[in-house]
C-alpha positions in Angstrom: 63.4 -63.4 -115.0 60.1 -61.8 -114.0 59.5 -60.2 -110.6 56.2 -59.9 -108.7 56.4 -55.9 -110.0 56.7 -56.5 -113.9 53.3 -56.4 -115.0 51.2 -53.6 -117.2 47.8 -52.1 -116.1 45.4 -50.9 -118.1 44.0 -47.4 -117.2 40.7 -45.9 -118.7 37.7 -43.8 -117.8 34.3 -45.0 -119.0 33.6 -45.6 -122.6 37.3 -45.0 -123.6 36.8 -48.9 -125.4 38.8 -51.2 -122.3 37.0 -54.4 -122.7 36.7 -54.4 -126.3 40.6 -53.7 -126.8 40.9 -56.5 -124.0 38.6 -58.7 -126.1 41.0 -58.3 -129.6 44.5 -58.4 -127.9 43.2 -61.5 -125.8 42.6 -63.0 -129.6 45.8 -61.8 -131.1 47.7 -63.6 -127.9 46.0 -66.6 -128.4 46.9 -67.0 -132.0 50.7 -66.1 -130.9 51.0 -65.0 -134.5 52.8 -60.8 -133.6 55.5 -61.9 -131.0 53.2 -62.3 -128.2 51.8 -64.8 -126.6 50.4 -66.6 -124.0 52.2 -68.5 -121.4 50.3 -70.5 -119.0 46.0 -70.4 -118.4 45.0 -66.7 -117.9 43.2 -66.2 -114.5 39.0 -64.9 -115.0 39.0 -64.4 -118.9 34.9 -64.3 -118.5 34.2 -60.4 -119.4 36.5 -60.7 -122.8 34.9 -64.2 -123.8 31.3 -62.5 -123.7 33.0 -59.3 -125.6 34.2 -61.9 -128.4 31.1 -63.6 -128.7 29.3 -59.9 -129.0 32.1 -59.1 -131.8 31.9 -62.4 -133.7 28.0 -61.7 -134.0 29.3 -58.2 -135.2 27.9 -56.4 -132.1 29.1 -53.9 -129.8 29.3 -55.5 -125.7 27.5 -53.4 -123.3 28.6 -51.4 -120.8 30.6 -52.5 -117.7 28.8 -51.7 -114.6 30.0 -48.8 -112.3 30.1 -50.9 -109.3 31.9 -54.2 -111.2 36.0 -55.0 -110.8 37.0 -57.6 -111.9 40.7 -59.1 -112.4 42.2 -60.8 -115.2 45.8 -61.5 -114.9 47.3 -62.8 -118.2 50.9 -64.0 -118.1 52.8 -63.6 -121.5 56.1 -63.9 -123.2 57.2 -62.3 -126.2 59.4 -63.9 -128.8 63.0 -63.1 -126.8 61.7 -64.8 -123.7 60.9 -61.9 -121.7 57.7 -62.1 -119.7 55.2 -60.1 -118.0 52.0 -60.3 -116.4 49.1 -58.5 -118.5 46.7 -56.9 -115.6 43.5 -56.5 -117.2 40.7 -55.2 -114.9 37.1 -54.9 -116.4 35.7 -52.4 -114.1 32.7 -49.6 -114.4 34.6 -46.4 -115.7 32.7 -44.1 -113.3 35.6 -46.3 -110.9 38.4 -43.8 -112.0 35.8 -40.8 -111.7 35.2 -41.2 -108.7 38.9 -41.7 -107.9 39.3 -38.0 -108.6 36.6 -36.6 -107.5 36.4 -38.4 -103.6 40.2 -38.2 -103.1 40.0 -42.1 -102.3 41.4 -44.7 -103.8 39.8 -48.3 -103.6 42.5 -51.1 -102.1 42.4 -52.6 -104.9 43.3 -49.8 -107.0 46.8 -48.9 -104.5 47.4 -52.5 -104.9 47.5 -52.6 -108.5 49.1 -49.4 -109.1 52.1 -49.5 -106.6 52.7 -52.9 -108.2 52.7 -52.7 -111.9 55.6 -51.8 -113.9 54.5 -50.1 -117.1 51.0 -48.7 -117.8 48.5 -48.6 -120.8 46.3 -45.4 -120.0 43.6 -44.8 -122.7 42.4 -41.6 -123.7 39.0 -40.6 -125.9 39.3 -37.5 -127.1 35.7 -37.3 -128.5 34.4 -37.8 -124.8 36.1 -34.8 -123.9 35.3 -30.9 -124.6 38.2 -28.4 -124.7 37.3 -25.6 -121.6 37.3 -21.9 -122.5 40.3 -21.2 -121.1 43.9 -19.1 -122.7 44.8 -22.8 -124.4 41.4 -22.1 -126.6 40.6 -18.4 -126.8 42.4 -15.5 -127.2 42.5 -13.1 -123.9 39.7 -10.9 -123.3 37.5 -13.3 -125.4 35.6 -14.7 -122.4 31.9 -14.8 -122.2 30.6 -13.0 -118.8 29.5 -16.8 -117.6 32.9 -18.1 -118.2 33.5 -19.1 -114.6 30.2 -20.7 -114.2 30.8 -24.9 -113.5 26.8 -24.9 -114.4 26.6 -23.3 -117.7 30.1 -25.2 -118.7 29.8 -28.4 -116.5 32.2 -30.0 -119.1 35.4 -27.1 -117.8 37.2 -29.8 -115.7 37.7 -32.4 -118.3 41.1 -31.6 -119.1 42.3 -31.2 -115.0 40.4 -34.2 -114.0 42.8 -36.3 -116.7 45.9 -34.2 -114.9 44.8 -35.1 -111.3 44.1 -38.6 -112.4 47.8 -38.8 -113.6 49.0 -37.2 -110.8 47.5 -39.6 -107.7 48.5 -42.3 -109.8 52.1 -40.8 -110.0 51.9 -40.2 -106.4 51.2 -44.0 -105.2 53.1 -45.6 -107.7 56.8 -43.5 -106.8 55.2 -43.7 -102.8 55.4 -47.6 -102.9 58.6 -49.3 -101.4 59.7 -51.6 -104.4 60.7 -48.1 -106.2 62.7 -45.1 -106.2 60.4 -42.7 -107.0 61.1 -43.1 -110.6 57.9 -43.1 -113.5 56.4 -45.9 -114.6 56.5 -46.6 -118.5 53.3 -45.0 -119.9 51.9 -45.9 -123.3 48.9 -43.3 -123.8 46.7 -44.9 -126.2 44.2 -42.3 -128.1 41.7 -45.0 -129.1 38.2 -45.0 -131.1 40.5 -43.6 -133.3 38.2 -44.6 -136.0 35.5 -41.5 -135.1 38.2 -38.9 -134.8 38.5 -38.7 -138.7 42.3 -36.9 -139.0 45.4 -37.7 -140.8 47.4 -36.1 -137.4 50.0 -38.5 -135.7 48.7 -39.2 -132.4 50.9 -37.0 -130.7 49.7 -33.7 -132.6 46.2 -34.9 -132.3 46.4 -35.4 -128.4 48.2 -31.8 -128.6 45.2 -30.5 -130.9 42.4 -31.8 -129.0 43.4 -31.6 -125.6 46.7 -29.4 -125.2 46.6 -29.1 -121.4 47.0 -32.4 -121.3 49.5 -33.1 -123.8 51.9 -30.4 -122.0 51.3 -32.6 -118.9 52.3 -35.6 -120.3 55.4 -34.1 -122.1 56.6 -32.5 -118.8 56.9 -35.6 -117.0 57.7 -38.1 -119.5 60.7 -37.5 -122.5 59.6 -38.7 -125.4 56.5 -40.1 -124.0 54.4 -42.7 -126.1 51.6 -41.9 -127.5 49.6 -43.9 -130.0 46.3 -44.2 -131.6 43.7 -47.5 -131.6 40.8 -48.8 -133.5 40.1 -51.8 -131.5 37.0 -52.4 -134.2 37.8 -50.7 -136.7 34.6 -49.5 -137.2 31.6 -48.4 -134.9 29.5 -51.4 -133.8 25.8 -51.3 -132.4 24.7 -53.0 -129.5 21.3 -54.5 -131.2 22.2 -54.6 -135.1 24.2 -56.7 -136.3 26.8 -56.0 -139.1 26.7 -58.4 -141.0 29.4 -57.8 -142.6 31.8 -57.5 -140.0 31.1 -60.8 -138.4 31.7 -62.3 -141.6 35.2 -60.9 -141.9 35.9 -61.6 -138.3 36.7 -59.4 -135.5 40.1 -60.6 -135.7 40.5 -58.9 -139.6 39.6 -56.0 -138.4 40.9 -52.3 -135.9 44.3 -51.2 -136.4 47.0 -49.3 -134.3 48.3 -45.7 -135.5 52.4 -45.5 -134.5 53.8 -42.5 -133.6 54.9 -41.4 -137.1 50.9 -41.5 -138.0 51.5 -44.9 -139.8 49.1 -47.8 -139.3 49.7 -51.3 -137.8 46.5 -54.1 -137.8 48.8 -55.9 -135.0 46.6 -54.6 -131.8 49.5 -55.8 -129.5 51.8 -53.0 -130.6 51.4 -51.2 -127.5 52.1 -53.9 -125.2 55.4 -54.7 -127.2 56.3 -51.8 -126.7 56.6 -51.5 -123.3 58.1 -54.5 -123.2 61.4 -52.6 -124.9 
């Protein structure tokens, strides 16, 4: 039996990939053909049929703008009968920046947290540059500008993830419907494709952003962490591979388990937390 709580968000800062992983896991539920599928009409599935129309031509979608959110709740059942609601918001990245950075969070955002069950929070490690700090050089290897936020504007990458993970911590073991317990977490390394390593996501995340990855480790045992290739393959936004569209989006990105191992079944994470 579901209750009004069991549902997974999807959490991501801008370009991390949310709408085009939306787009190929709204596919892969439609064809019910990996355990998952679709139970009912999904409510505002507009963004993800614009991404599939973009993908089937074998182009990259654009951008979502800073100021859009937009729901899309998607119920679904996996193959033992167990169901959940799939909350999918296509909303501008900068939304989560901003989060961070203006110590306010939107209503919307409280809502949506305090309510969800289990989480999907995408990382892309290639957006991120590793601050000079005792995780990346030796002591008494620091340049005299090493404190400056102006000459190394990219320093809080790693802390802004943390504080992100932390106010959403905070609301969601604040809200009433729980005991202050963590909500299941699948941290999806995605774009995997660019990242060009035989690591298993969890030494990658570890490599490239180790800060983090002790963050994550302290607050969740065992935690999940997984890679993605929603496209398998970079995509432009005004070339068309031609290639690519002939194949079909649907033939195409993969999921990297935990023992470094690929799936093609994009919907691994979601099964997942539905353990």
């Amino acid at each position: 039996m579901k209750n009004d709580n069991d549902s997974i968000l999807i959490i991501g800062e801008s370009g991390v990939g949310k709408t085009h992983y939306g787009a190929k896991v709204f596919m892969s539920l439609l064809e019910s053909s990996n355990g998952l599928s679709m139970e009912g009409m999904p409510a505002n599935v507009e963004p993800f049929s614009e991404t599939i129309g973009s993908l089937n031509d074998g182009l990259s979608a654009s951008h979502t703008p800073a100021n859009v959110y937009v729901e899309s709740i998607w119920p679904i059942i996996d193959s033992f009968g167990f169901r959940k609601n799939l909350v999918w918001p296509d909303y501008g990245g900068e939304q989560i920046l901003n989060m961070v950075t203006s110590r306010k969070i939107p209503d919307q955002w409280c809502k949506r947290v305090t309510e969800s069950s289990s989480w999907i929070f995408m990382i892309r490690p290639s957006q991120y540059r590793l601050s000079e700090d005792i995780l990346s050089k030796p002591s008494g290897t620091e340049p005299e500008h090493a404190n400056s936020s102006e000459d190394n504007p990219e320093v809080a990458d790693q802390p802004r993830l943390i504080e992100l993970l932390q106010i959403l911590l905070y609301l969601h073991k604040s809200a009433t419907s729980y005991t202050g317990q963590s909500p299941k977490v699948c941290f999806l390394i995605s774009c995997w494709d660019e990242l060009e390593t035989e690591a298993t996501p969890a030494d990658l995340l570890y490599d490239r952003l180790p800060m983090l990855s002790e963050f994550i480790h302290s607050h969740w045992i065992n935690p999940l962490i997984l890679g993605l290739s929603a496209l398998g393959k970079a995509l432009e936004k005004a070339q068309k591979d031609h290639e690519y569209s002939r194949t079909g989006p649907e033939q195409n990105g993969y999921v990297v388990k935990s023992d470094g191992t690929i799936s093609s079944d994009v919907t691994l994470p979601i099964q997942y937390l539905f353990a």
